[in-house]
GUSE-75828 format. One record per residue (C-alpha): residue in three letters; x, y, z. Coordinates in steps of 0.05 Angstrom, whole numbers, padded with zeros to 5 digits, always signed. Example, Ala and Ser with C-alpha at 12.3 -4.5 7.8 and 13.67 -1.06 7.14 Angstrom:
<pts>
ALA+00246-00090+00156;SER+00273-00021+00143;
</pts>
This chain:
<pts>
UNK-00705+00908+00224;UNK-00766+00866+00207;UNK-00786+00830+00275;UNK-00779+00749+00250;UNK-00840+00696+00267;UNK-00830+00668+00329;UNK-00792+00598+00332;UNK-00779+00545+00391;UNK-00714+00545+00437;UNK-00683+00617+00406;UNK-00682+00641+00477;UNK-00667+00583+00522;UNK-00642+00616+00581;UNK-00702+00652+00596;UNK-00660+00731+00605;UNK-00717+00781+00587;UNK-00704+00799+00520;UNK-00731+00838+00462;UNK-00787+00797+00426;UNK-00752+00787+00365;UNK-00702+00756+00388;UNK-00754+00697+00386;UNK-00752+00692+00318;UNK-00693+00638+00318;UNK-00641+00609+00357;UNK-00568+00649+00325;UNK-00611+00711+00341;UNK-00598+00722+00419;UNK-00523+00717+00413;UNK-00529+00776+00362;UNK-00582+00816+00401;UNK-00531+00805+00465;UNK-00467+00823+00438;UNK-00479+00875+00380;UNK-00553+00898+00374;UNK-00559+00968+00397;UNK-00486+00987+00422;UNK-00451+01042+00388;UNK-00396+01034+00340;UNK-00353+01078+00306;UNK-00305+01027+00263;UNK-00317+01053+00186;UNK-00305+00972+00172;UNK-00364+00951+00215;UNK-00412+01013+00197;UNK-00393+01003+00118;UNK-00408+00928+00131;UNK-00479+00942+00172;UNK-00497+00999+00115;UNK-00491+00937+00056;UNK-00524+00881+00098;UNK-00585+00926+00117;UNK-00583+00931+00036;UNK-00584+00867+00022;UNK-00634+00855+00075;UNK-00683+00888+00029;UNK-00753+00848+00008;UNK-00719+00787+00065;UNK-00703+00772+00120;UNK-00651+00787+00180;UNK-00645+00715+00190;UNK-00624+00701+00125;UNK-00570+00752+00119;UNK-00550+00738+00189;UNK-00535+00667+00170;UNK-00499+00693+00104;UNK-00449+00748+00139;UNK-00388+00697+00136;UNK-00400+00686+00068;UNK-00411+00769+00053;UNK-00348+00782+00092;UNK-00307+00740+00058;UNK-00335+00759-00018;UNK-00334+00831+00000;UNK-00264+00827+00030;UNK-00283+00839+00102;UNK-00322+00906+00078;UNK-00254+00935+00065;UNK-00302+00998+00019;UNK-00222+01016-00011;UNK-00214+00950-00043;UNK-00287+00932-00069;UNK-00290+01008-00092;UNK-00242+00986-00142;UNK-00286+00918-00161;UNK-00294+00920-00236;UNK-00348+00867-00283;UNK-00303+00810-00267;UNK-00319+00808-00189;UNK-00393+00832-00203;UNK-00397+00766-00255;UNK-00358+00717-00189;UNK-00401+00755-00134;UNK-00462+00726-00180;UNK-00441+00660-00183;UNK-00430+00658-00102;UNK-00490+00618-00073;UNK-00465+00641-00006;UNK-00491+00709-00016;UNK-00544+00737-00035;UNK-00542+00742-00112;UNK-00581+00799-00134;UNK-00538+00849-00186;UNK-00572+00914-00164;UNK-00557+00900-00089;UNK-00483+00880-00114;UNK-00464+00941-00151;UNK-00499+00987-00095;UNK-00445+00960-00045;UNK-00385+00978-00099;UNK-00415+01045-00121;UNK-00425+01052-00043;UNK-00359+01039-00030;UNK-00337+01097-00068;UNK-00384+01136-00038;UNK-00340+01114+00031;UNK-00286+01134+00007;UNK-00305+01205-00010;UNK-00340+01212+00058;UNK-00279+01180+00088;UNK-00239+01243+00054;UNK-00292+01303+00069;UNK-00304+01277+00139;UNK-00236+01244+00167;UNK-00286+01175+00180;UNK-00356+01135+00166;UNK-00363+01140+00232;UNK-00353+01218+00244;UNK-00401+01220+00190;UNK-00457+01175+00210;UNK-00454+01191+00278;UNK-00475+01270+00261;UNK-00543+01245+00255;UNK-00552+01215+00320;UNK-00620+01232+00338;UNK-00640+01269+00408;UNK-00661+01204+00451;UNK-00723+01250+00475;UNK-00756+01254+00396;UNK-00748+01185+00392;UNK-00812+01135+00395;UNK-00825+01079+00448;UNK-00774+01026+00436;UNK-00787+00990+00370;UNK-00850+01026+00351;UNK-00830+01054+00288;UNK-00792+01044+00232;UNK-00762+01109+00217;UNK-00741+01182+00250;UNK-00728+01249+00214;UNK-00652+01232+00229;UNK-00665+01171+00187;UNK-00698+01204+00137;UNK-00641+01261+00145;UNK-00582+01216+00129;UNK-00619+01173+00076;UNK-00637+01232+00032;UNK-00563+01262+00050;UNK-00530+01190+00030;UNK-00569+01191-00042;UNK-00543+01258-00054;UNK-00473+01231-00046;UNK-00489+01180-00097;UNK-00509+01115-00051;UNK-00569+01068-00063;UNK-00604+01030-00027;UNK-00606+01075+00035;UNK-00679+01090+00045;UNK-00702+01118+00108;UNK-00722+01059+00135;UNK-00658+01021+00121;UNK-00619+01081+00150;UNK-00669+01072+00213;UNK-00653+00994+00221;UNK-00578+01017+00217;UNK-00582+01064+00272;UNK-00612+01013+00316;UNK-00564+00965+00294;UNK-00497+01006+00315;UNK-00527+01050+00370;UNK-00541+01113+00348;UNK-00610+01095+00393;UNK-00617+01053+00444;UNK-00679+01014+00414;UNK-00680+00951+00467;UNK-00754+00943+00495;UNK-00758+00973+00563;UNK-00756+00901+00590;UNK-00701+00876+00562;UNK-00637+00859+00596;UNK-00588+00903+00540;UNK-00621+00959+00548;UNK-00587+00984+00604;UNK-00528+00952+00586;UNK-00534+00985+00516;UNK-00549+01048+00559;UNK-00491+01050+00594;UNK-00439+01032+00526;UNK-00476+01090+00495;UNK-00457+01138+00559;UNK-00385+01119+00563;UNK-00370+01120+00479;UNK-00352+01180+00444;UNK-00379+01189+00382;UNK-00318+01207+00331;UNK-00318+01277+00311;UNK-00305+01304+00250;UNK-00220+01318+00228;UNK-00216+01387+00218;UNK-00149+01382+00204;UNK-00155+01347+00128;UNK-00149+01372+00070;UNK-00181+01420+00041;
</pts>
């Protein structure tokens, strides 16, 4: 996540928080309530995955204040129904100005999609998948130093070989902060040890060995 310039009033109650939430006022409710703790929903990780892409060459902010708008275009991230998006919703996702309307980014969340699907099938869930690259909190750098971990660069070189794009290592990196694969709060901030302790009592889903074949 690319830390915003900092703006007036974003943090008005004064709780110790991590520096970018700064960067304007709808980020602190985000930062509290989502930023950081672990989730294993496929809806939510399919939905973080395509945002992070869209994210690409702007800014958080910007998608942040668009997510309604995605959610409701993409179908609430639902990857079994846009997998089966064909030219027609491509052409109406164009013409949405609630989105952000850039083809490559829009057929990357349908081929994507797919791509769920299949992990969805070889896995049991996204989230048993994702969550095998959780990285070792002890390799990790000082909170919001870098921009990218061999786990990051692990999953985004495993995702292309599935057939996904836009999935760099750094995009894979922002995700894993995002849905708590790390616990990337600055060591001053009040969600850290809240984040800390959602990370301690979740269980990351494991992979179904009992699908098919």
């Amino acid at each position: 996540m690319t830390t915003p310039p900092p703006t007036d009033d974003a943090n008005a109650d004064d709780l110790p928080r991590c520096r970018w939430c700064d960067g304007a006022p709808e980020f602190p409710a985000y930062h509290d309530a989502e930023w950081g703790f672990p989730v294993a929903d496929d809806r939510r990780l399919f939905e973080k995955v395509c945002l992070e892409a869209f994210q690409s060459g702007l800014s958080w902010r910007t998608i942040l204040s668009k997510r309604e708008h995605f959610r409701r275009a993409f179908l609430g991230f639902d990857f079994d129904r846009v997998a089966a998006f064909g030219p027609k919703d491509v052409e109406r996702l164009l013409q949405d100005e609630g989105i952000v309307r850039h083809r490559g980014k829009i057929d990357a969340v349908i081929r994507n999609a797919a791509g769920a699907q299949a992990l969805v099938k070889e896995f049991g869930s996204l989230g048993a998948y994702f969550w095998r690259f959780e990285p070792d909190p002890a390799t990790l750098a000082a909170p919001q130093t870098a921009s990218t971990h061999a786990a990051s660069v692990a999953m985004s070189k495993d995702l292309k070989q599935c057939g996904w794009s836009f999935v760099g290592p750094t995009t894979a990196y922002a995700f894993m902060q995002a849905m708590g694969l790390i616990n990337d709060h600055e060591l001053g901030c009040h969600s850290r040890a809240k984040a800390a302790a959602a990370r301690q009592a979740f269980t990351p889903p494991l992979v179904d060995t009992m699908r098919p074949g």
